[in-house]
C-alpha positions, 0 to 999 in steps of 0.5 A: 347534644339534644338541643330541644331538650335543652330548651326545655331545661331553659323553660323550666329554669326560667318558669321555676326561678325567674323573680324569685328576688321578690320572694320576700318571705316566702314561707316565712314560717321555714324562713324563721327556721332557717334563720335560727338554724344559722345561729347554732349546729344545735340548731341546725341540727334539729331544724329549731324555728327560733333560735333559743331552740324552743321548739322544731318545725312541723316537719323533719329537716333535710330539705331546710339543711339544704336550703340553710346551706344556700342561706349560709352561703349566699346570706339569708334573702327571699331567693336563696331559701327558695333556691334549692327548690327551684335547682329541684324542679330543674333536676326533676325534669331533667330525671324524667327525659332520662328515665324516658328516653332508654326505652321509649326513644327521645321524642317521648323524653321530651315529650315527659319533660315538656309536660312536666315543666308545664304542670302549673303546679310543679311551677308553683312549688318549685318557687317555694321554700316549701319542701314538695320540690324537693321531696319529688326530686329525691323520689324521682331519684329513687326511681331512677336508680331502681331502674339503674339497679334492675338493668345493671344487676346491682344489690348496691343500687337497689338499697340505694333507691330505697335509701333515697326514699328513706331520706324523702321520709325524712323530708316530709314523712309518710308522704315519700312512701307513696311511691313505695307500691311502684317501686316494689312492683316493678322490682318484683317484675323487673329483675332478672336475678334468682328468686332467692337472690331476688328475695335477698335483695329486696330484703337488703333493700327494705333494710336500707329503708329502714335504716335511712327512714328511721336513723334520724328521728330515733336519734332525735326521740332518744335525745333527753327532752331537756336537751332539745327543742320540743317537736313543733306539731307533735302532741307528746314531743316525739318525731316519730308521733308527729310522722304517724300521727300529724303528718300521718293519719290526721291528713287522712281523716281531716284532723288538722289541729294536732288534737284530733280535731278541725278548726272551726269554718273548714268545710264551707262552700263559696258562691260560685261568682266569688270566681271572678278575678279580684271578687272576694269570695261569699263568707270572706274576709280580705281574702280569708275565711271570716269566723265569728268569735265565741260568745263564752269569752267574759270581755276583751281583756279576760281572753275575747279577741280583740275587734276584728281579730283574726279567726282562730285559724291563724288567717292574717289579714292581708295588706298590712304592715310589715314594719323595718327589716335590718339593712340586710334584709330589708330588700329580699325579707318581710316586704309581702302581706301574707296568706295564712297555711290553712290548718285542715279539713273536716268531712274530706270537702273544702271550699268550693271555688267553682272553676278557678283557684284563688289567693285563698285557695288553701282549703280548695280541695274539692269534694272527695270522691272518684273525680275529685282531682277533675275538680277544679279546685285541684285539677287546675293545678294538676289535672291538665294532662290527667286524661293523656295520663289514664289513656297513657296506660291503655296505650302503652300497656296495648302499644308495646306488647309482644307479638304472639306470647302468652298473654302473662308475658310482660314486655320490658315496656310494659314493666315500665307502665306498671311502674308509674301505673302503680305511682298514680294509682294509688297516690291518685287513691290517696288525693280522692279520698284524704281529708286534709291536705293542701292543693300544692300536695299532688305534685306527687302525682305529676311525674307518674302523668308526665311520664304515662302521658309520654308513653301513651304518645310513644305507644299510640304513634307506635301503633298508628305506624302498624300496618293492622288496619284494625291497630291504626283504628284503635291508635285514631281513636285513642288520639281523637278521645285523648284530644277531646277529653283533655281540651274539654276538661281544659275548657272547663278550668279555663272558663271562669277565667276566659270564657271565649277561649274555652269555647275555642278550646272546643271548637279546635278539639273537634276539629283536630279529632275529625282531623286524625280520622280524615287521611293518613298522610294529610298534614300529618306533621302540621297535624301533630304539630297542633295537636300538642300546641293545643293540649299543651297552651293554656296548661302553659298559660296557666304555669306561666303565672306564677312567674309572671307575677313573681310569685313565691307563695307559702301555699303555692298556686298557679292561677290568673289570679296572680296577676292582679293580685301579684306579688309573693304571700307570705304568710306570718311575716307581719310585724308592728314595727313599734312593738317590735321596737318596744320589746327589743328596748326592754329584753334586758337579759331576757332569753326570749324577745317575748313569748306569742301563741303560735309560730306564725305570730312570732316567724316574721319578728324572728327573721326580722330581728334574729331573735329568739321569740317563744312559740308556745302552742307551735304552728297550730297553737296547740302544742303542750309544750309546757305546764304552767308551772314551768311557764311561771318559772320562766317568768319567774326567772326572767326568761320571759318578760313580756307575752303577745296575743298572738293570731291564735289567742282565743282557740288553745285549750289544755295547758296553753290556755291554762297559761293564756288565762294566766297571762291575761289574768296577772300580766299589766296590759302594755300600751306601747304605741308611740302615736294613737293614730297607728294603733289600728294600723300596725299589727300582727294580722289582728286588725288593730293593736297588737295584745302586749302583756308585761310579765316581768313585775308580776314577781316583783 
């Protein structure tokens, strides 16, 4: 029994799932899902958001029919959605001491978990019900049974690694093949087995992948349409467009809206002094981006957002009402304001937040380019060990190779720093370059830094140990740079926050540099033992946030921040108690509880009341789920009696503004608050009473 890194598990454990009983929501948009996938296999199936099965979630659904099944078996609260993430991040640490402690002894499997475990981001996605947890764990998995297929000789093993990347793909799509480059390399380089039956191999592998990425949304997309939910996100009801397109190539161009295009006011810079704890940022508006409405509206009441409306990015306004849950829900459910998920990039920037990451840290990415992930915007979640990592590779590749061979001669060491060489580089490529995607995504990158950190340790103590005076040089003087490197990009993501400490931070750092070069044997053990407090307290700092906050965000992030803020954001779960109440006394035999733009104006109604409420445009509220023709013979026919102006009411175009227009035009505008005084109080993140039209007379 290895009791240090049972320790480690601990922390992990602790990190990732103490608190999670004030999850609230979550990320109510899959907690909606999750909901309406307990009402029907059909549902289940094909990962519905509500539970007529109008219309899926924008993503595939294994990592919701695991965390259904927790729901399923423990009911559905804040922490048992969030649960199969936080199991995830346990098992990913637990992957990475394993995959590390065969070939680089156990100090540097420790020393992989450690750092894994204390990566704030890994910390922040591990207490969501968002699906990167998961998908890491299962790439993770990958991996580690490639490595298992290399060693044992195993065509079985190498599809199942591949396969175990298929499934990934149908976690979160073209985001589990990332890893793909490494796991052909080192295939390529690892295994001893004829080159024919290399080739063979490697065939069946790529097959498996095949099979296993492409099974489920072929079965989905030759499912008659009439038969099945609408594909949330996709322009043409397809699940293989949404994984190329949406969830594809429009994160690397900066589209977001599922049209081609950006939402208007993504790209701004903020004020570097919004940084401060609690300030809201310049162009903010209770903490979301303010956004003026469009002049070539007629009036209020022929489609113009109603006064301080919510921008057409779907931000809700945070603080507001969440009106009564069932009494099963009601502790663990909807009790948290929210923060909206962002809806994209435009030109590769997005707000500048100058040394810290705050609540509305959604569009945080930097400005892309070679050092973008130094940035603050996102190194603050991932770059704390980034230098370690890059030296990783210097060290290990130098460290562990063989003594008088031919210089093409690959150590077995070394055949595992190309492969998590070959896990950075490219997704580091990736996050340097993309335009649109969210901080919480590099967690991609945090096994490959954990591990090359790890192996960089191993290889520099390794040559620190030589008796090659001219070896022991080059292993001081990789520590002393790895060590002030570090602490000094540490400082700078610590100043905004706690400015002494980032000047103790590199005070201390010159200190141990000059320490390393000082005399062999002096303190050596006190000396390392420093050492690793130093690099790794504030990242630890920094990881512990989130759980100290109890925080379990729909765009998760670690940050000081959360604990003046604190609590979990959970965005969409707002809902106008009375309108709620209105709806559920007239639905009669009405198939949905009423019909809203866009999802995160219907997730929070569908968990609260489990019924089918009617996300017309989807999550961007953009989807052409339907003409208006079809949407008249719904009314027609009394499925649909009543219409919400939901937070996206004024940015659809196509069909759904055509349908918008429709109701806005024919439908009787409703005044269903009981009480004058709370019209500007209960609402559906818009500021003021909530736009309730009555369709159901219009056929009379």
């Amino acid at each position: 029994m290895d009791w240090y890194f049972v320790i480690i598990i601990l922390i992990s454990a602790i990190l990732y799932g103490w608190g999670i009983w004030d999850a609230g929501s979550a990320n109510s948009y899959y907690t909606a899902a999750i909901r309406s996938m307990l009402e029907s296999w059909h549902n289940f199936w094909y990962g519905a958001f509500d539970s007529a099965g109008f219309i899926t979630v924008d993503k595939p659904p294994v990592a919701l029919w695991l965390m259904a099944i927790s729901a399923k078996i423990f009911g559905l609260h804040g922490w048992s959605v969030v649960l199969p993430s936080v199991l995830a991040g346990i098992g990913s640490v637990y992957l990475m001491y394993q995959m590390l402690t065969p070939k680089f002894g156990v100090w540097a499997g420790r020393l992989g978990a450690l750092v894994l475990t204390f990566t704030p981001t890994v910390v922040a996605n591990s207490r969501t019900n968002n699906m990167d947890a998961i998908l890491v764990f299962f790439l993770l998995l990958a991996v580690y049974v490639l490595q298992k297929a290399v060693e044992k000789k195993n065509i079985w093993l190498v599809m199942m690694s591949f396969a175990l990347v298929g499934i990934g793909f149908n976690v979160k799509m073209l985001q589990a093949f990332m890893i793909l480059p490494a796991m052909l390399v080192y295939y390529w380089i690892a295994i001893k087995v004829p080159w024919k039956k290399k080739i063979l191999w490697l065939g069946a592998g790529l097959l498996s992948l095949t099979v296993f990425t492409l099974a489920y949304p072929v079965a989905v997309d030759s499912v008659d349409q009439s038969n099945r939910p609408y594909i949330g996100s996709s322009q043409h009801n397809s699940l293989l467009e949404l994984a190329f397109g949406y969830n594809g190539t429009e994160r690397l161009l900066g589209q977001s809206t599922g049209t081609g295009g950006a939402f208007p006011g993504i790209g701004t810079t903020n004020n570097k002094k919004s940084n401060k704890v609690g300030q809201q940022p310049t162009g903010q508006k209770n903490g979301q981006p303010t956004q003026q409405v469009p002049t070539n509206q007629k009036s209020v009441t022929k489609g113009t957002a109603p006064s301080g409306q919510a921008p057409s990015q779907g931000k809700a306004p945070q603080n507001m009402p969440t009106g009564q849950a069932p009494k099963d829900l009601k502790k663990t459910i909807g009790q948290q304001p929210t923060q909206e998920k962002p809806s994209g990039m435009r030109n590769g920037k997005g707000q500048k937040q100058g040394g810290s990451v705050g609540m509305n840290n959604a569009f945080a990415i930097g400005t892309a380019g070679p050092f973008r992930l130094f940035q603050s915007d996102l190194g603050s979640q991932i770059g704390w060990f980034l230098p370690l990592a890059i030296l990783g590779i210097i060290a290990g590749w130098f460290g562990y190779r063989k003594r008088n061979s031919k210089w093409y001669t690959i150590s077995e060491e070394q055949r595992h720093v190309i492969l998590w060489s070959a896990w950075l580089v490219p997704v580091y490529g990736f996050f340097s370059i993309a335009g649109f995607f969210h901080p919480y995504y590099t967690i991609m990158l945090a096994p490959a830094i954990a591990a090359l950190t790890a192996i960089g340790a191993a290889a520099t103590h390794k040559m620190y140990q030589n008796s090659s005076a001219k070896t022991r040089i080059f292993a001081k003087s990789l520590i002393s740079f790895g060590i002030v490197s570090t602490l000094a990009l540490q400082a700078y993501y610590v100043w905004s926050y706690y400015p002494m400490i980032s000047i103790a931070l590199i005070i201390v750092a010159i200190i141990l540099a000059i320490w390393w070069w000082l005399g062999e044997r002096l303190f050596a053990k006190m000396r390392l033992v420093i050492s690793i407090i130093a690099i790794c307290v504030m990242a630890a700092w920094w990881s512990f946030t989130p759980t100290l906050s109890h925080n379990s965000a729909a765009i998760p992030f670690a940050s000081p921040t959360l604990l003046t803020q604190g609590g979990s954001d959970s965005m969409g779960s707002q809902v106008d108690a009375q309108l709620l109440s209105y709806t559920q006394q007239r639905q009669g035999q009405a198939k949905y509880l009423f019909a809203t733009t866009d999802s995160n104006s219907a997730s929070g109604y569908i968990i609260k009341s489990g019924e089918a409420v009617m996300a017309l445009g989807g999550y961007n509220g953009t989807d052409p789920t339907m003409t208006l023709s079809e949407f008249k013979q719904l009314v027609k026919s009394g499925q649909v009696k009543y219409f919400v102006m939901g937070n996206k009411g004024t940015s659809s175009s196509g069909q759904i503004g055509k349908i918008l227009s429709w109701v806005q035009k024919n439908g009787v505008k409703v005044n269903y608050s009981k009480n004058k005084q709370t019209n500007n109080q209960n609402t559906m993140g818009q500021g003021q009473n909530s736009q309730l039209y009555d369709l159901s007379t219009i056929y009379q």
